[in-house]
KOLFI-196803 format. One line per field, with one value per residue (C-alpha): x, y, z; chain; residue in three letters. Coordinates in Angstrom, 1 decimal, padded with zeros to 4 digits. Layout:
N
east = [X; ...]
north = [Y; ...]
up = [Z; ...]
kette = [A; ...]
rest = [ALA; ...]
END
This chain:
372
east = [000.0; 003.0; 004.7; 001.2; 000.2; 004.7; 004.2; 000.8; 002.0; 003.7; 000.8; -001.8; 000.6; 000.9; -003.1; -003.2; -000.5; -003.2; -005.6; -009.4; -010.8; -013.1; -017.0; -018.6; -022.1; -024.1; -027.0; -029.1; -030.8; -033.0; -033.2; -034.9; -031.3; -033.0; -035.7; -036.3; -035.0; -031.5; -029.2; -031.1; -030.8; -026.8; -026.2; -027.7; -025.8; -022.5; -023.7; -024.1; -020.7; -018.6; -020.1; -019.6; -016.1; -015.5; -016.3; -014.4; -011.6; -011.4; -011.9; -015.4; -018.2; -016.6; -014.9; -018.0; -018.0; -020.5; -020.8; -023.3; -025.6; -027.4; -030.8; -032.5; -036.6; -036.6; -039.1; -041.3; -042.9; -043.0; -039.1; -038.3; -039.6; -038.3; -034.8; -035.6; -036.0; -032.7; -030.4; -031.9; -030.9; -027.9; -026.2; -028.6; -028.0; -028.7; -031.7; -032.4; -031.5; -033.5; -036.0; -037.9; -041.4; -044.1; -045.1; -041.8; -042.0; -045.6; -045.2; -042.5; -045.1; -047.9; -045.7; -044.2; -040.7; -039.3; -041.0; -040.1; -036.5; -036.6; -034.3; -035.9; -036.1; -034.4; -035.6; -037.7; -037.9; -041.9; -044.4; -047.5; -049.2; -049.9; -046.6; -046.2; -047.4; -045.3; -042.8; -040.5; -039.9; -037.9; -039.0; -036.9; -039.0; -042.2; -045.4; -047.0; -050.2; -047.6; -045.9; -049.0; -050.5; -047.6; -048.2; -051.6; -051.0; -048.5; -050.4; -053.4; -051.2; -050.3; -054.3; -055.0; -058.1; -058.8; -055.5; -055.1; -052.9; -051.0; -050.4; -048.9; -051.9; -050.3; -051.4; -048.4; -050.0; -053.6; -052.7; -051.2; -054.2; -056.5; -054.1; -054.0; -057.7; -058.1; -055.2; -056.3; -059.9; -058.0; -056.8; -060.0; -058.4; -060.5; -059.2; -060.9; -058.6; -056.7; -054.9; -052.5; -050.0; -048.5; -045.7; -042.4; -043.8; -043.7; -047.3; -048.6; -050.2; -053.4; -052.8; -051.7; -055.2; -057.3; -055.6; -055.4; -059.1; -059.7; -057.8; -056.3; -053.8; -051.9; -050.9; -049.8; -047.5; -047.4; -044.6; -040.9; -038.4; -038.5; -042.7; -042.8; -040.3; -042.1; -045.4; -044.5; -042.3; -045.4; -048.0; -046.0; -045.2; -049.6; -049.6; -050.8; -049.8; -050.3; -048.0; -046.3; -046.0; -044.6; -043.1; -039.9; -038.6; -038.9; -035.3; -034.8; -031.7; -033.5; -036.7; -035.0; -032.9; -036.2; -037.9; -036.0; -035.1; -037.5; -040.3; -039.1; -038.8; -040.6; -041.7; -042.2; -041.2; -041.7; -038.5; -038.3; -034.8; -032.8; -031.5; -028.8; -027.4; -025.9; -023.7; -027.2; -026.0; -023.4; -025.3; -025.5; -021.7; -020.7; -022.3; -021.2; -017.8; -018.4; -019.9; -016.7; -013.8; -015.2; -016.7; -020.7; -023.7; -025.0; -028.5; -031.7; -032.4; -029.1; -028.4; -031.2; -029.6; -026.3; -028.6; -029.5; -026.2; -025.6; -028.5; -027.7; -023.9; -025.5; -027.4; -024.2; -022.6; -025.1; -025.7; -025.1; -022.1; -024.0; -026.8; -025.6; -028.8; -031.6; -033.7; -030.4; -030.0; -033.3; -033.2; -030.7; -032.0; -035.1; -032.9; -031.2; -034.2; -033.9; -030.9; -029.5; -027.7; -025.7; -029.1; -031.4; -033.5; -035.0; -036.8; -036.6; -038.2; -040.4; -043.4; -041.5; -040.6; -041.8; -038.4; -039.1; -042.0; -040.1; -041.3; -040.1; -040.3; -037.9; -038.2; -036.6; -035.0; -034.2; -031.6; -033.0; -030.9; -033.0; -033.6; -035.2]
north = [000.0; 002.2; 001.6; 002.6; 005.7; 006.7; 006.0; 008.2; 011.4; 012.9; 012.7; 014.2; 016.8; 017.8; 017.7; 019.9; 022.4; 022.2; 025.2; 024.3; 024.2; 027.1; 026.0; 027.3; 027.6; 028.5; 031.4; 031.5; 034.4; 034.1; 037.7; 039.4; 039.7; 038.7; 041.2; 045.3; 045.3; 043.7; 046.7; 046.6; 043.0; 042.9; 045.7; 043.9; 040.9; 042.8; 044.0; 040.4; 039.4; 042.2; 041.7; 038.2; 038.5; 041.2; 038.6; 035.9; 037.7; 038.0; 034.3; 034.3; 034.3; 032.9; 030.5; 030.1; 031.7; 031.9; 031.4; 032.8; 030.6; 032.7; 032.2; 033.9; 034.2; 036.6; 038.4; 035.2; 033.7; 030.1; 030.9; 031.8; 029.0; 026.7; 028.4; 028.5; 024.9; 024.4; 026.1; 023.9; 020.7; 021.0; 023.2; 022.9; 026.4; 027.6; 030.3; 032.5; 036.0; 038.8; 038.6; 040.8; 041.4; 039.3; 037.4; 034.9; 034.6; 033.5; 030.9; 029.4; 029.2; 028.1; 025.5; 024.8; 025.0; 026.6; 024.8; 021.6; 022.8; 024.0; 027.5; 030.9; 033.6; 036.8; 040.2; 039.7; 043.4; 043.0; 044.9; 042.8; 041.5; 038.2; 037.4; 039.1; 036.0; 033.6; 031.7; 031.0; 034.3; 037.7; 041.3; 044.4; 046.7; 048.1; 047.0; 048.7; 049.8; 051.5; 053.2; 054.3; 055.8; 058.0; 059.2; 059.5; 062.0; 063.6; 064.4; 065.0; 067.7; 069.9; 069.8; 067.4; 065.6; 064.0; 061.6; 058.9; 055.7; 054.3; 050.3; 047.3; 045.0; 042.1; 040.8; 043.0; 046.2; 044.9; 044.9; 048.3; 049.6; 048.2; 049.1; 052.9; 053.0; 051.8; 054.4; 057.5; 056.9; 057.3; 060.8; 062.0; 061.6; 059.8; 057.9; 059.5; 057.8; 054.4; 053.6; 050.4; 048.9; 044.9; 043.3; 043.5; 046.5; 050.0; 050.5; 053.3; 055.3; 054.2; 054.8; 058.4; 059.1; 057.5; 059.3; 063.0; 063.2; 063.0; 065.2; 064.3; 067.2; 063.9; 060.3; 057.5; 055.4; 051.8; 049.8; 048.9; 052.0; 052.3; 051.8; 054.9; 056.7; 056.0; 056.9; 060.1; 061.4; 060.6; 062.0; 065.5; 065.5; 065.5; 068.4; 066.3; 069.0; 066.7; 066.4; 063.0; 059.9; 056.8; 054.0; 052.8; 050.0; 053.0; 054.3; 058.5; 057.6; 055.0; 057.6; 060.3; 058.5; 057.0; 060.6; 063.3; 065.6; 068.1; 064.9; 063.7; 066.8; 067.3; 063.3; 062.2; 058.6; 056.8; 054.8; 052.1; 052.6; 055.5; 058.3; 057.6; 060.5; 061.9; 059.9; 060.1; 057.4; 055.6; 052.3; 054.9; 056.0; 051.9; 051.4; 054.1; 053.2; 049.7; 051.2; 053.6; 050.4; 048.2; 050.9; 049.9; 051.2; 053.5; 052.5; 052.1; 048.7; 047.9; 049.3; 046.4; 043.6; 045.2; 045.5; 041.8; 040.5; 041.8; 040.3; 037.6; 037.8; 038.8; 035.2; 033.4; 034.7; 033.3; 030.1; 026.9; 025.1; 022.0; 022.7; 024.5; 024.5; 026.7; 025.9; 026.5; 030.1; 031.0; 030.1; 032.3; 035.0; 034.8; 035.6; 038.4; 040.4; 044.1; 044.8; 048.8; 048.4; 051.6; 053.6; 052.0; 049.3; 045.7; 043.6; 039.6; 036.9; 033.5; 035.5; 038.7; 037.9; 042.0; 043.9; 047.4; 049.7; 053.1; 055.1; 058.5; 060.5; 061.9; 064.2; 064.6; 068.5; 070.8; 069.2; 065.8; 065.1; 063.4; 065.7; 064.8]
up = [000.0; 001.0; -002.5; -004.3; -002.6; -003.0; -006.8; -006.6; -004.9; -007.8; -009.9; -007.6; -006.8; -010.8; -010.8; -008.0; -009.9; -012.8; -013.1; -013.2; -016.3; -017.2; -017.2; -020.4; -020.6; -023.9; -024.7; -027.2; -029.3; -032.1; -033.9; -037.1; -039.4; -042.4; -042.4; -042.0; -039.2; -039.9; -039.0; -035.5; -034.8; -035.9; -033.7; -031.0; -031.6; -031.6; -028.4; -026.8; -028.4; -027.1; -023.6; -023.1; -024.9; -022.1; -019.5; -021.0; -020.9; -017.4; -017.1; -017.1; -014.0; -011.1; -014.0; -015.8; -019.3; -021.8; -025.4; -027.4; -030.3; -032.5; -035.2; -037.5; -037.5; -040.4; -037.9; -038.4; -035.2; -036.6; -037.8; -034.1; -033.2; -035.4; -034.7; -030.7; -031.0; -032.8; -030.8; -028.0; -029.6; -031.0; -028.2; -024.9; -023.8; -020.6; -021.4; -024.3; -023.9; -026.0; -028.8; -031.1; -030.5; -029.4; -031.9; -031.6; -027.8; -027.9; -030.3; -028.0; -025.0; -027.3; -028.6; -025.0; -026.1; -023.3; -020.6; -022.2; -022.1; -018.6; -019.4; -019.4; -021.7; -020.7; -021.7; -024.8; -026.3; -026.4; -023.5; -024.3; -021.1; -023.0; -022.1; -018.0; -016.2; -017.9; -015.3; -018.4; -018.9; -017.2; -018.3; -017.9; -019.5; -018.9; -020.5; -023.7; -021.5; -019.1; -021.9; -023.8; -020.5; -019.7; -023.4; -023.1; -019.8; -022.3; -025.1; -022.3; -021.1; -023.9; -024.5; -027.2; -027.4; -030.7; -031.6; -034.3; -034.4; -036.7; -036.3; -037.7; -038.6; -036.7; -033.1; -031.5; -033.4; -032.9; -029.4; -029.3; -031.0; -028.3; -025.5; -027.2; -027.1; -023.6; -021.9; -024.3; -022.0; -018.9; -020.4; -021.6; -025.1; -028.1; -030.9; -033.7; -036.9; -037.2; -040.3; -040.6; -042.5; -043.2; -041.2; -043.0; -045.5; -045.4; -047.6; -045.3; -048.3; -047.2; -043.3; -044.3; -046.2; -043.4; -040.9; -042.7; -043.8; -039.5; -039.0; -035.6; -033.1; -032.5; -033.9; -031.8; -034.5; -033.7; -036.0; -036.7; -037.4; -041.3; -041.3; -038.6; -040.9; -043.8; -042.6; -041.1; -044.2; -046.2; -043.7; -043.7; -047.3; -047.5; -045.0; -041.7; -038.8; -035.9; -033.1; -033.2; -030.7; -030.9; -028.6; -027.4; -029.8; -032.4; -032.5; -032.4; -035.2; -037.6; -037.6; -038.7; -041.2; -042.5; -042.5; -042.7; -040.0; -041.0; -040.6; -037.4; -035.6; -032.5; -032.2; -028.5; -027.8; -024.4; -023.6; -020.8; -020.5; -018.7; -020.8; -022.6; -024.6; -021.2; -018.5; -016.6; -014.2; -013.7; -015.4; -018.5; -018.0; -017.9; -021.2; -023.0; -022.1; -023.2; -026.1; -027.0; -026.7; -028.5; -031.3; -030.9; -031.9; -028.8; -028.8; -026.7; -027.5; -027.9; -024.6; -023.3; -024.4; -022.7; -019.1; -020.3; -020.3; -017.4; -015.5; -016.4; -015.4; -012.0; -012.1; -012.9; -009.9; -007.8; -009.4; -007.6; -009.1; -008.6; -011.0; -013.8; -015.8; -017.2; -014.1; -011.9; -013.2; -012.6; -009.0; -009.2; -010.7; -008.6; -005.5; -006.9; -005.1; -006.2; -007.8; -008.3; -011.5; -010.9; -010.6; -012.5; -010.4; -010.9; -008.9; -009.4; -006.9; -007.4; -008.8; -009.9; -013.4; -014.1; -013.0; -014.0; -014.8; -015.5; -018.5; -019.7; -022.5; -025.1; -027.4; -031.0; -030.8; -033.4; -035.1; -034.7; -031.2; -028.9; -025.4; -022.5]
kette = [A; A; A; A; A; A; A; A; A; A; A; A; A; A; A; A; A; A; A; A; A; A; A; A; A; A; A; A; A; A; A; A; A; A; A; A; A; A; A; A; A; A; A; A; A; A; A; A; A; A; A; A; A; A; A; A; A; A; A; A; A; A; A; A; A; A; A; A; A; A; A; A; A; A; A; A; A; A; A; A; A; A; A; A; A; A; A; A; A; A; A; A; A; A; A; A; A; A; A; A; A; A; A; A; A; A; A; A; A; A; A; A; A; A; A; A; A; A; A; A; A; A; A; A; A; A; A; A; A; A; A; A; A; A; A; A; A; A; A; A; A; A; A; A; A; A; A; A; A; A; A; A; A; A; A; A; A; A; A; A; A; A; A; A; A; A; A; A; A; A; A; A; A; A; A; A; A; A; A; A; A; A; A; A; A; A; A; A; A; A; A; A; A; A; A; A; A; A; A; A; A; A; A; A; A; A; A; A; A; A; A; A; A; A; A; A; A; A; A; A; A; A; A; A; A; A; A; A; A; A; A; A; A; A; A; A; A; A; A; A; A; A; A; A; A; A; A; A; A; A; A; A; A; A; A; A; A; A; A; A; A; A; A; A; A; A; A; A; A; A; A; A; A; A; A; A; A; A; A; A; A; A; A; A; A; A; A; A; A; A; A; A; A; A; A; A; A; A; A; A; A; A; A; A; A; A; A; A; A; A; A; A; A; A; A; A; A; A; A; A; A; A; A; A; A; A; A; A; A; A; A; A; A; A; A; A; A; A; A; A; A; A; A; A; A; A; A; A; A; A; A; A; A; A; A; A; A; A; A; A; A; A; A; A; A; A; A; A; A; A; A; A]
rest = [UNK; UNK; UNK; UNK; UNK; UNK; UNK; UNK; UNK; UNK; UNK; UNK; UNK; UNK; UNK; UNK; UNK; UNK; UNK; UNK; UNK; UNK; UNK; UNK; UNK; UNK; UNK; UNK; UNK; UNK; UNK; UNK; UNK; UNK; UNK; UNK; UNK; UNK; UNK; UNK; UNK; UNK; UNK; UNK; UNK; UNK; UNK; UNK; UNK; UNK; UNK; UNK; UNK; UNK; UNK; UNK; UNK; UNK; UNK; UNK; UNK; UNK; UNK; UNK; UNK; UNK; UNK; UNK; UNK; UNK; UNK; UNK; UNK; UNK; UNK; UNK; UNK; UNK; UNK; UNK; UNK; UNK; UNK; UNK; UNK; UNK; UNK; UNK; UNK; UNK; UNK; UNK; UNK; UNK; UNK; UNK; UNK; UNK; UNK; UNK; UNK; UNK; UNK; UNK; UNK; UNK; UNK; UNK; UNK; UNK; UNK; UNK; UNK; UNK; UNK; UNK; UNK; UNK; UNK; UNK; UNK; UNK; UNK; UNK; UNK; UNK; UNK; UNK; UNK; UNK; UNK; UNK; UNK; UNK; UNK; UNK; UNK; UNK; UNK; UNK; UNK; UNK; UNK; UNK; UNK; UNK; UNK; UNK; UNK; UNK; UNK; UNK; UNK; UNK; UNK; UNK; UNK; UNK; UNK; UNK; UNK; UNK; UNK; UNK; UNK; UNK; UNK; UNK; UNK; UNK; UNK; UNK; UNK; UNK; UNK; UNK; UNK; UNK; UNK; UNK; UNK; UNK; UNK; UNK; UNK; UNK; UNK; UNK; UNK; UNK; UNK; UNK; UNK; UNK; UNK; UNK; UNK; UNK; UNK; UNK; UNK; UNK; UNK; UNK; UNK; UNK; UNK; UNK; UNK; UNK; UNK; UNK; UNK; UNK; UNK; UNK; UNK; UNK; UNK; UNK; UNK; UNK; UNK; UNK; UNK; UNK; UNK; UNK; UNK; UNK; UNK; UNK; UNK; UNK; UNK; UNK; UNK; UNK; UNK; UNK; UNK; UNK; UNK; UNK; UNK; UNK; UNK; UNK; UNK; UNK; UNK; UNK; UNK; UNK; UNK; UNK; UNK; UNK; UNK; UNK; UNK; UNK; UNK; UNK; UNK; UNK; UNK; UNK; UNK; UNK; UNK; UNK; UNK; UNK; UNK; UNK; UNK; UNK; UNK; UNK; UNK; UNK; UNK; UNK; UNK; UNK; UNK; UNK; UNK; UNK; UNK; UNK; UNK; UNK; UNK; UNK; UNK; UNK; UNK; UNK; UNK; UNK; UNK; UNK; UNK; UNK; UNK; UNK; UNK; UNK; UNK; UNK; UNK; UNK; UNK; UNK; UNK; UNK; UNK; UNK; UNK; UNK; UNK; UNK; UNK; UNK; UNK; UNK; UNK; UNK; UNK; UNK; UNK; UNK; UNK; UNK; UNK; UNK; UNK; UNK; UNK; UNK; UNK; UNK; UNK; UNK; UNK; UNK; UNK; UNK; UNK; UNK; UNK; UNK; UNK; UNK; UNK; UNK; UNK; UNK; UNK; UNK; UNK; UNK; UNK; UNK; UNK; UNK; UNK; UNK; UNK; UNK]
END
């Protein structure tokens, strides 16, 4: 026994020399790069890969490090799905982090995929309630009936009455319309003119002559970046004078280089993010730094996938080494409790899959900066 454990010693001493070997852990996200919105979701994915390269770098979270495994739904919800589904096979990730819209995330609970996967999705960019109470399922942002009340007190405010909306004739526009209807009561506002468009178009001709012969002091517009753009560049170019509203997945940038300056001037837009054209907080003054070294794309969404990654960092951290696994991460997200992300707060629990409710508004200035 002696001359065994003699011959033994030296090797069990070289293991012990031998550094652990990093656990890596992957993430999915399934994104609209083959569709209108392609320059969005690429800047979103260079966000995700930057970050997690960051962390990597420095040998990961508590020596667990992530790789990233990315789809493409074309901004189709049966694609997403299909794509979800995918990544889950042939890489098991952990959870899925972001998505665009609602229409992708509710086919993955209609179809049951993440359940019967057991891993969560993190931060969809969607606020319809339809997918709030879903335990598969982590929101950072507020909901589209928060975001269109704090517009409706807005326009309220500087005195109109009569609005209209323009929407995306899709259930996430369908939705909003009902949603814009619904909070515009709460501000003694009426809807007096709806006009819509088709998913992945930007025919808003129609909208534009619905709306106009109404003749609404303000328009709620509903839809991706270059639809908004398109519709108000068309609306003002007909000589529609109302002021104009829209919602936060509509970027300040992608509208004006849709419309015109001239167009998008004056446009309020809710955002469920803090400000980030200023070092507002030091959260904001983190990620424009990130944003700086590694030349990005400053953006609001873009920004949310950044808070994203970083959320779920924080759950990494806490994760029990014994149970690396979709359901593992959430009880570790769940006891993150409320967590002050450098002035910019979320609350997580067992039934707190809502973290934030904060709406603001922006407006597009004079020159087409965006100002508070």
């Amino acid at each position: 026994m002696r001359t065994t454990l003699r011959h033994l010693l030296p090797l069990i001493a070289a293991l012990l020399l031998v550094p652990g070997k990093a656990e890596t852990v992957t993430v999915g996200h399934v994104g609209p790069v083959s569709s209108l919105l392609r320059e969005l979701a690429v800047s979103a994915e260079d966000t995700l890969n930057a970050y997690f390269q960051e962390v990597n770098a420095k040998g990961g979270v508590n020596g667990i490090k992530v790789k990233m495994a990315y789809g493409d739904d074309a901004f189709n919800p049966q694609k997403h799905a299909d794509e979800t589904r995918r990544i889950i096979k042939e890489t098991s990730p952990i959870a899925m982090l972001g998505a665009g819209g609602s229409a992708g995330p509710l086919e993955l609970l209609r179809q049951n995929i993440l359940s019967d996967a057991k891993i969560p999705l993190i931060a969809p960019i969607s606020g319809a309630p339809a997918l709030r109470n879903n335990p598969w399922m982590y929101h950072l942002r507020a909901s589209w009936v928060e975001e269109m009340n704090k517009l409706g007190q807005q326009m309220a405010s500087l005195g109109h009455q009569r609005i209209g909306v323009f929407y995306q004739n899709d259930p996430d526009g369908k939705f909003g319309l009902f949603a814009s209807r619904q909070e515009a009561k709460k501000s003694n506002l009426e809807v007096v003119a709806t006009g819509s468009y088709e998913k992945n178009s930007m025919n808003v001709e129609a909208a534009v002559k619905t709306i106009l012969e109404q003749n609404p002091t303000a328009v709620l517009m509903l839809g991706t970046d270059d639809a908004c753009g398109a519709f108000l560049k068309a609306y003002r170019k007909a000589g529609g004078t109302a002021q104009m509203y829209t919602v936060s997945v509509v970027g300040a940038k992608e509208l004006i280089a849709s419309a015109g300056v001239d167009a998008a001037r004056g446009t309020g837009i809710s955002q469920v993010m803090p400000f980030i054209y200023t070092d507002s907080s030091q959260l904001v003054k983190d990620y424009r730094a990130f944003v700086k070294r590694n030349k990005l794309k400053l953006g609001y969404i873009e920004f949310e996938y950044y808070i994203a990654a970083r959320v779920l960092t924080e759950g990494l951290k806490k994760i029990d080494k014994g149970n690396i696994t979709g359901e593992g991460l959430m009880t570790a997200i769940d006891s993150l409790g409320t967590l002050n992300m450098g002035g910019f707060r979320l609350t997580f629990g067992p039934n707190q899959r809502v973290a934030s409710k904060f709406v603001e508004v922006t407006v597009i200035g004079p020159t087409g900066e965006l100002i508070r």
